[in-house]
C-alpha positions in Angstrom: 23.1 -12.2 2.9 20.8 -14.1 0.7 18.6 -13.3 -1.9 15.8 -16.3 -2.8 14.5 -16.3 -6.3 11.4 -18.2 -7.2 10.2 -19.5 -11.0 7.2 -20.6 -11.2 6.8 -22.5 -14.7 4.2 -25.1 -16.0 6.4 -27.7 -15.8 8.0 -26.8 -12.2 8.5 -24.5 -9.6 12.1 -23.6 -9.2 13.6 -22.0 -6.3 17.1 -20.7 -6.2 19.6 -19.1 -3.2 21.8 -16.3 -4.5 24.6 -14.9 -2.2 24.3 -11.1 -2.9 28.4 -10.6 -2.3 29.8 -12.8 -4.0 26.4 -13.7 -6.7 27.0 -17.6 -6.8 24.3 -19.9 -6.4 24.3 -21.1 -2.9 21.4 -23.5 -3.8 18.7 -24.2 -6.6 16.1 -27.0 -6.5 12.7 -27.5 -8.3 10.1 -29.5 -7.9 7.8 -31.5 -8.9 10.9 -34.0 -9.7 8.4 -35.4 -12.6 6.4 -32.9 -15.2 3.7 -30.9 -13.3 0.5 -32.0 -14.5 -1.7 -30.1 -16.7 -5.9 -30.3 -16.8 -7.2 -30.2 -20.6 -10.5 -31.2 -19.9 -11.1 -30.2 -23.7 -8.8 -30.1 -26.8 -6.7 -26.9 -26.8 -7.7 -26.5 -23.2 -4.6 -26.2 -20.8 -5.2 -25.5 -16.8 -3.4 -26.1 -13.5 -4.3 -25.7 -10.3 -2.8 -22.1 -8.5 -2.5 -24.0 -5.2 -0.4 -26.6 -7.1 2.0 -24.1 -7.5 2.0 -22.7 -4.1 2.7 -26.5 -2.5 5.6 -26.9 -5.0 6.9 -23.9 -3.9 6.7 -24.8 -0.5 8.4 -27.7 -1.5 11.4 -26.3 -3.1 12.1 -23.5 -0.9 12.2 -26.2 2.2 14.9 -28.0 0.2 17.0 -25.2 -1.1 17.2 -24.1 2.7 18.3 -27.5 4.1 20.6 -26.9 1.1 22.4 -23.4 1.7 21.7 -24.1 5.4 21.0 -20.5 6.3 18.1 -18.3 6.2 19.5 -14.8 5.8 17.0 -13.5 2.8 17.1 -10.0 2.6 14.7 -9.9 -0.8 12.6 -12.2 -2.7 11.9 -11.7 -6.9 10.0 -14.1 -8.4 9.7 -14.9 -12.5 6.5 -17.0 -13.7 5.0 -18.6 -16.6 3.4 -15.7 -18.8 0.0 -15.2 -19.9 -1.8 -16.8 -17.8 -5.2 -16.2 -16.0 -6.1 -16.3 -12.0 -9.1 -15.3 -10.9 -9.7 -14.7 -6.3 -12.6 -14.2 -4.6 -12.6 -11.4 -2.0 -11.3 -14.2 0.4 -8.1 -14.4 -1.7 -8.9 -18.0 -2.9 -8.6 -19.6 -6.5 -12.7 -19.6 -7.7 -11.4 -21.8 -10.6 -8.2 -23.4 -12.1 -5.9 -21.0 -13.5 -5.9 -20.3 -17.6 -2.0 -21.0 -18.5 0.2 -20.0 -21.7 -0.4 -22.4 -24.6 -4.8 -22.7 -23.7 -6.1 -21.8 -27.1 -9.9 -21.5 -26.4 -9.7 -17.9 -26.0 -8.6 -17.1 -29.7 -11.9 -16.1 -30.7 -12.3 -13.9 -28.4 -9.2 -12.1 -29.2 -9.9 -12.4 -33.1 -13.1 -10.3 -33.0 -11.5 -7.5 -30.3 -9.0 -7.2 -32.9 -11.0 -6.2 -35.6 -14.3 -4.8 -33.3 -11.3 -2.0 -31.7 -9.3 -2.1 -35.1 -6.5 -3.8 -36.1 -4.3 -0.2 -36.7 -5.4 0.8 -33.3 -4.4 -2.2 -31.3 -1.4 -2.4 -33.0 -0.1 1.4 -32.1 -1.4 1.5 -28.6 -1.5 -1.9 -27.3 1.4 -3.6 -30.0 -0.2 -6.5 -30.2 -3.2 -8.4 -31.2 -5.7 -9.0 -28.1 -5.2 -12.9 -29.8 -5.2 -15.6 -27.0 -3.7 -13.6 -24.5 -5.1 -13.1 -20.3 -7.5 -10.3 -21.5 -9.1 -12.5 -24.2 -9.3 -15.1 -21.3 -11.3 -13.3 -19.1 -13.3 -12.8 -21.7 -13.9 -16.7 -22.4 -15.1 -17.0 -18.4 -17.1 -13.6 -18.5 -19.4 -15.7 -21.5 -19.0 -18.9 -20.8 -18.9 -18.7 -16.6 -20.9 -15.8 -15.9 -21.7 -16.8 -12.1 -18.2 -17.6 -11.5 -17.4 -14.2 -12.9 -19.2 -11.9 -10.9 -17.7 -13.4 -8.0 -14.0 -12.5 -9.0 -12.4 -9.9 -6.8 -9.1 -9.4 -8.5 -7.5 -11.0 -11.9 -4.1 -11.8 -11.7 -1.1 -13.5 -13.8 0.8 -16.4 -11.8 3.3 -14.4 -10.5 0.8 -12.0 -9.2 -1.0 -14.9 -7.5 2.5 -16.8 -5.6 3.6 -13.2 -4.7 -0.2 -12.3 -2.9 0.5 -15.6 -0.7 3.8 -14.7 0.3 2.7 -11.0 1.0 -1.3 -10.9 1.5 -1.1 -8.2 -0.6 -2.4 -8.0 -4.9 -0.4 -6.1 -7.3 0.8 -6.0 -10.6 3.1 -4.4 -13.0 3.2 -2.6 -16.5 4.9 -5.4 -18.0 2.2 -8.2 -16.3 -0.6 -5.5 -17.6 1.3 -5.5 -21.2 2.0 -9.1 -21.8 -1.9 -9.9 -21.1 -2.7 -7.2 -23.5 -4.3 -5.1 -20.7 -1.7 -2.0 -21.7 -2.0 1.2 -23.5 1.6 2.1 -24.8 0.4 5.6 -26.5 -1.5 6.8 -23.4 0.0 4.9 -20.7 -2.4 3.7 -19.1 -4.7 0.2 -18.6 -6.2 0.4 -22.1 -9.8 1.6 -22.1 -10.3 -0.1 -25.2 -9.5 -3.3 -24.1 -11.4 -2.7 -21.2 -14.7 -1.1 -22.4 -15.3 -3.6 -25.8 -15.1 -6.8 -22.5 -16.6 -4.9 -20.5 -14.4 -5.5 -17.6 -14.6 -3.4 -14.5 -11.6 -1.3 -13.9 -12.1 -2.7 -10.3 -10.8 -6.1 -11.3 -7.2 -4.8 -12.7 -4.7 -5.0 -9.4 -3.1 -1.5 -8.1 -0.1 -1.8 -10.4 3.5 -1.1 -8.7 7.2 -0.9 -10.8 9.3 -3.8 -11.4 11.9 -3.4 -8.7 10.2 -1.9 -6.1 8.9 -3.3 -2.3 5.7 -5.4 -3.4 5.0 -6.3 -0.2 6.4 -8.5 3.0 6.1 -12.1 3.7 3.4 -12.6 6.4 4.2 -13.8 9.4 2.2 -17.3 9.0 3.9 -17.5 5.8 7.1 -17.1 7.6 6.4 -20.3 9.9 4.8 -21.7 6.7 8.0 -21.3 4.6 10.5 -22.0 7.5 11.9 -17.8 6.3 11.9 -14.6 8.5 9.1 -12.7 8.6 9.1 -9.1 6.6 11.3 -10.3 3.8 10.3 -7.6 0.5 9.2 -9.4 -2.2 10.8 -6.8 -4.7 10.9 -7.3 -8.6 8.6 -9.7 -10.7 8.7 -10.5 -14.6 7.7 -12.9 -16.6 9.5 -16.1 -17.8 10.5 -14.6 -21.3 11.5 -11.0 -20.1 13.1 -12.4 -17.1 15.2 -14.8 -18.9 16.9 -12.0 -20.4 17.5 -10.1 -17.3 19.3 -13.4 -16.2 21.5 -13.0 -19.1 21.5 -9.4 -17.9 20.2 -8.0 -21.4 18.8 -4.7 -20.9 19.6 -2.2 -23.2 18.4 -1.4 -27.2 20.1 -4.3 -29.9 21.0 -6.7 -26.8 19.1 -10.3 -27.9 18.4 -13.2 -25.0 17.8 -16.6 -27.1 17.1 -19.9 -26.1 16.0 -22.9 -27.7 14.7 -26.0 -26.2 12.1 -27.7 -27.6 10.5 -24.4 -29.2 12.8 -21.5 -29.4 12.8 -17.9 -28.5 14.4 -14.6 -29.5 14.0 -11.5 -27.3 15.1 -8.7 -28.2 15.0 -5.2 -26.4 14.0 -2.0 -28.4 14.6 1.2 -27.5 11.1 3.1 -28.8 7.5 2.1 -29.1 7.1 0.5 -32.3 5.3 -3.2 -33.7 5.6 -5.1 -36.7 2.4 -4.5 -39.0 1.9 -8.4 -39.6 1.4 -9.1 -35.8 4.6 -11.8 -36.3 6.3 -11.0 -33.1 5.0 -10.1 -29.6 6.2 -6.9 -28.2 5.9 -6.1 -23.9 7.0 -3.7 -21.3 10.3 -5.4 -20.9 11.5 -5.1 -17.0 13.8 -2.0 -17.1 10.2 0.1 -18.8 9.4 3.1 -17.5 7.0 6.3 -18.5 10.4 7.9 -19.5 12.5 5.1 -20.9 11.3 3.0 -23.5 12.6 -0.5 -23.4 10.4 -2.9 -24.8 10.7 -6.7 -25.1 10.0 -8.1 -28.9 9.4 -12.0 -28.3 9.5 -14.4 -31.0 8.7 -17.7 -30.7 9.5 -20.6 -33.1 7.6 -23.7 -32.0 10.3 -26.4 -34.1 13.8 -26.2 -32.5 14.8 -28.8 -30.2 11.7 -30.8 -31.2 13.1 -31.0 -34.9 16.8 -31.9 -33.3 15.5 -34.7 -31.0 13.6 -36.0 -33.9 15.9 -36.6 -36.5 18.1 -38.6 -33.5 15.2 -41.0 -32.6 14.4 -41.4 -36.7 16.8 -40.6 -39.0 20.3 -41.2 -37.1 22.0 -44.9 -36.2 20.5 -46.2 -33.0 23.6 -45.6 -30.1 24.3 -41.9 -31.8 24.2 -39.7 -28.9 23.5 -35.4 -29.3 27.1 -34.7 -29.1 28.3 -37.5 -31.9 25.5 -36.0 -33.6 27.5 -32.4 -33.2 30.5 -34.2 -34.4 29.2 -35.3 -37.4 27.4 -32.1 -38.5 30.8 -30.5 -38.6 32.0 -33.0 -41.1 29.2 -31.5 -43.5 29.8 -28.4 -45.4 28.2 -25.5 -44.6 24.9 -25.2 -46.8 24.7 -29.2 -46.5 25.4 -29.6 -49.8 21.6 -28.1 -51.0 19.9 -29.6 -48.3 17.4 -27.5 -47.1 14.7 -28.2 -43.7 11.8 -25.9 -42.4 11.6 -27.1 -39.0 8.0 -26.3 -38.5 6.7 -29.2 -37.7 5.7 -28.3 -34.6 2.2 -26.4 -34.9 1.5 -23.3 -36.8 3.7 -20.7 -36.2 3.0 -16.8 -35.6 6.2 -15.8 -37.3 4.8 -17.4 -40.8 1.4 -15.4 -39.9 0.0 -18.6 -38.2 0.0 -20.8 -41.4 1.0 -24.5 -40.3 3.4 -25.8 -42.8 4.5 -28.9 -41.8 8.3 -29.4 -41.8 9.9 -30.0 -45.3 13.1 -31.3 -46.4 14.1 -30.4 -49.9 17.1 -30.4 -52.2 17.9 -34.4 -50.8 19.4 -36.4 -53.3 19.4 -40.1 -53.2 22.6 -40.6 -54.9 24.5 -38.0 -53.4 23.4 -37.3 -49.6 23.2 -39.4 -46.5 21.5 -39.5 -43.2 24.3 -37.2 -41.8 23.7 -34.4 -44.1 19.6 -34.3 -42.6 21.6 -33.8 -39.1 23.5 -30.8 -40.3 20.4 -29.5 -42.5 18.0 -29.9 -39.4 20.2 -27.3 -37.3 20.8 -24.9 -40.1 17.3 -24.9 -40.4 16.6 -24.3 -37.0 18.6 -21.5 -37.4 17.4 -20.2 -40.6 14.0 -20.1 -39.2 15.8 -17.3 -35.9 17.3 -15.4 -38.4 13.8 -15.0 -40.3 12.4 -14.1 -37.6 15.4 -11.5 -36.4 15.2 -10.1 -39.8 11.8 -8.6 -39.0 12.8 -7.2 -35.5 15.1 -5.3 -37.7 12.7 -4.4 -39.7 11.2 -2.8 -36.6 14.4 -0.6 -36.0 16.4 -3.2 -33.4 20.0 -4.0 -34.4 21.1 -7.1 -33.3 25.3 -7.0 -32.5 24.8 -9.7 -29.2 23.2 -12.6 -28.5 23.2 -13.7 -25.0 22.9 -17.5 -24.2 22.3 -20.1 -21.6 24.5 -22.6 -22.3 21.9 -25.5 -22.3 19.6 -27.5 -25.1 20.5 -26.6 -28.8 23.2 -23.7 -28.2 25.5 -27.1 -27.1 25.9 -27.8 -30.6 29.3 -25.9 -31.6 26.8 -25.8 -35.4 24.1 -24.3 -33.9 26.0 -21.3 -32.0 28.3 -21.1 -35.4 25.5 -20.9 -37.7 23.9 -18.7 -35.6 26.7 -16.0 -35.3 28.0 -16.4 -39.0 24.0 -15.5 -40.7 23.4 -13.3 -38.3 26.7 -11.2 -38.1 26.2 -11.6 -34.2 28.6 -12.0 -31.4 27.0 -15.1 -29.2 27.9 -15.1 -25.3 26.8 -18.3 -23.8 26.1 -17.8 -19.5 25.8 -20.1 -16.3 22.5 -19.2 -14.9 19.0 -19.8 -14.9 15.7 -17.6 -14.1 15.3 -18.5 -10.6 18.9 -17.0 -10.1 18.2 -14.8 -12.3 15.0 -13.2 -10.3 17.1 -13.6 -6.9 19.2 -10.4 -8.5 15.9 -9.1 -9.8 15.0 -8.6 -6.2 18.6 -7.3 -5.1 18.3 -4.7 -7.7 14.8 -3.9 -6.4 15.6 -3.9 -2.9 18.5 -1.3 -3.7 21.0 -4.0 -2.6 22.7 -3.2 -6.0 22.4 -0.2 -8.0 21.7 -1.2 -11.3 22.2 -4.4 -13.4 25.6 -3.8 -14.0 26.6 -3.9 -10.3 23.6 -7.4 -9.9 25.4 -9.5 -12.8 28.9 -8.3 -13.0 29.7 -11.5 -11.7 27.4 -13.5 -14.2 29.8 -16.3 -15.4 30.4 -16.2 -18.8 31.5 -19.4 -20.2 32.4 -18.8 -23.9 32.1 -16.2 -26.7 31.8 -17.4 -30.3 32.5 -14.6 -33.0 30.8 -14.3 -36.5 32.5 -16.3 -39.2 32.2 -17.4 -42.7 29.9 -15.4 -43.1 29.2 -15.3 -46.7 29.2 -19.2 -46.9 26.4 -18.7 -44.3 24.1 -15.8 -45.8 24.7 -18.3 -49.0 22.7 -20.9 -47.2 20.1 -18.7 -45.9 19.5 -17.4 -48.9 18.6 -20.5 -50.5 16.5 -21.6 -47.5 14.8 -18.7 -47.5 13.5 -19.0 -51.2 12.6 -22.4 -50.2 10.5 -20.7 -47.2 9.0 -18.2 -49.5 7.9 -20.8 -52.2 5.3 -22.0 -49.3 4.3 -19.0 -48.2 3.4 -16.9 -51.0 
């Protein structure tokens, strides 16, 4: 028995076979094989096309088939890029190109909700700023598209939209609802605030079902379509971020998911309704929310990780050095890097710094004492500074941070990064095989009832290494002085 998990991302649609026995990967495959295009007819515009998505999924599920060769799909869970806007006719079809993630033109819009419903407001019921999220998109077409507007049927988020053309059916969840700042924490409830300063018809929201639940059946034409049987549930959805750390199977209060590619991300789950006052994280419905158990998702995003890393190798390091030699000779730095400190934001301004744009900045180099190697070690600390800055103020919120669960992939290669990390943070630092296509395959065995809870789904989740908090003093040393560094450019 098989359980096929879809994630559908703006660079790719990955597809993924799960064997629900045993929970090994039977087969995962993603396509396009090259960067899925994005329109930005305008700066800060970003679009794609919803049926773009639905051929590469096609695509991907044909090959991961011919791969496993079987069928036997008892559930389907699907994970998506977050944030985003579609908008259907009555017939069910795209009436323009979906609104995705990292568009900006819809800032505006959430700028003046925020202050028109009050900040202290949307902050205690909805935990966030409306800011650029789907609500404050569908408020860009209602003004700027009104024809095309009153001809929506139904909004929905990308994972809304694949899982209406595998089932025929539209519905959301809480946690879609909360990460488009639709939500209403305090009351519970699509947030009439939101709803009434827009002026968006209740009519558009979708009926909203739970997480892991039956979300509706692959059609039969699908079925032929797909080359699947025919009833298949479609049973959990969640978003890239939340779903990530259900991969990593992080559920409960204090438990942290991290990664960090080219921008990195720590998610934290918190175990009551609370937001940080400066608006410097993002806090959602995390998948395991109910009316009677609080378990929210705390999101922060820092846009220079990997983007710093890769940097420093194409300008600052010998031609030839590859990312593990650079690894290697980290480690034969001290820890601190000898007063060499880097803010790695270099990358675009970044929420956690209350959307100032500081550039990145190297300080404490001497010419006389330092080399190129010492940048290499400084550029990682820093990368790592920047998470625990931005842990510090989930904290600050009431989360305690004791794990920190991993795919081992991008930075957390670097024995310095995952050492760093553990030592300033006084975490313990689990690094996992898996992925969020996987990952939503046991979504939807947890939904269908196949397991019983996530305990029973990722008990066999494959954990590769564990990397305990040391040095510890050496580190908060370091940290320290990066952080007045930090602090001289903010205040």
């Amino acid at each position: 028995m098989l359980l096929l998990g879809y994630d559908v991302g703006s660079s790719s649609v990955k597809a993924s076979l799960v064997d629900a026995e045993n929970g090994k990967i039977v087969g995962s495959v993603f396509y396009p094989k090259q960067e899925a295009p994005i329109i930005s007819v305008k700066t800060g515009w970003a679009e794609q096309e919803p049926t773009m998505w639905w051929e590469n999924l096609k695509l991907a599920t044909a090959e991961v088939l011919a791969k496993a060769g079987r069928n036997d799909i008892a559930a389907i869970g699907i994970s998506y890029q977050m944030h985003g806007l579609v908008c259907v006719d009555k017939d069910l079809n795209p009436l323009r190109p979906s609104i995705i993630w990292c568009d900006s033109r819809a800032v505006p819009y959430g700028s003046a909700a925020f202050d028109a419903i009050g900040q202290n407001k949307c902050l205690e019921n909805m935990l966030n700023s409306p800011g650029n999220f789907t609500a404050a998109k569908l408020a860009w077409v209602k003004e700027n598209e009104p024809e095309l507007y009153s001809k929506i049927y139904k909004i929905m988020l990308p994972g809304d939209y694949i899982a209406m053309k595998l089932t025929g059916e539209i519905c959301t969840t809480v946690g879609g609802l909360s990460e488009g700042i639709f939500w209403d924490f305090k009351n519970n409830e699509v947030s009439k605030d939101v709803m009434n300063y827009f002026g968006f018809d209740s009519s558009l929201i979708p009926e909203i079902k739970p997480t892991f639940s039956d979300q509706g059946r692959v059609t039969a034409a699908v079925a032929e379509e797909l080359g699947i049987p025919a009833g298949i549930p479609v049973t959990y959805r969640g978003g890239d971020q939340p779903n990530n750390a259900l991969s990593l199977n992080v559920f409960e209060p204090g438990e942290i998911a991290s990664t960090a590619g080219t921008s990195g991300v720590v998610y934290g789950v918190l175990g009551n309704v609370n937001y940080d006052p400066q608006s410097r994280v993002n806090t959602f419905a995390h998948v395991n929310h109910t009316a009677d158990q609080t378990r929210l998702g705390v999101l922060l995003c820092v846009n220079g990780t990997g983007i710093l890393n890769s940097w420093v190798r194409r300008n600052v390091v010998p031609a030839g050095v590859s990312y593990a030699e650079m690894n290697d000779i980290a480690a034969e730095i001290p820890i601190g890097s000898e007063g060499v400190t880097v803010l790695p934001f270099g990358n675009g301004a970044e929420r956690m710094l209350c959307n100032k744009e500081l550039g990145c900045q190297v300080a404490g180099l001497s010419f006389n004492r330092h080399s190129w190697k010492h940048m290499v070690r400084a550029a990682q600390e820093g990368i790592v500074f920047s998470f625990k800055y931005g842990i510090e103020v989930m904290e600050q919120m009431g989360m305690d941070v004791k794990k920190i669960h991993a795919g081992q992939a991008n930075m957390f290669l670097s024995p310095i990064f995952r050492q760093t990390l553990a030592g300033v943070t006084g975490a313990t630092i689990e690094l996992y095989d898996t992925d969020g296509a996987a990952g939503a395959a046991k979504g939807a065995g947890i939904g269908a009832g196949i397991y019983k809870d996530n305990k029973e789904a990722f008990g066999t989740l494959q954990k590769l290494e564990v990397i305990e908090p040391a040095q510890c003093d050496l580190y908060q040393e370091a940290y320290a002085a990066w952080k007045a560094q930090l602090l001289k450019n903010i205040q």
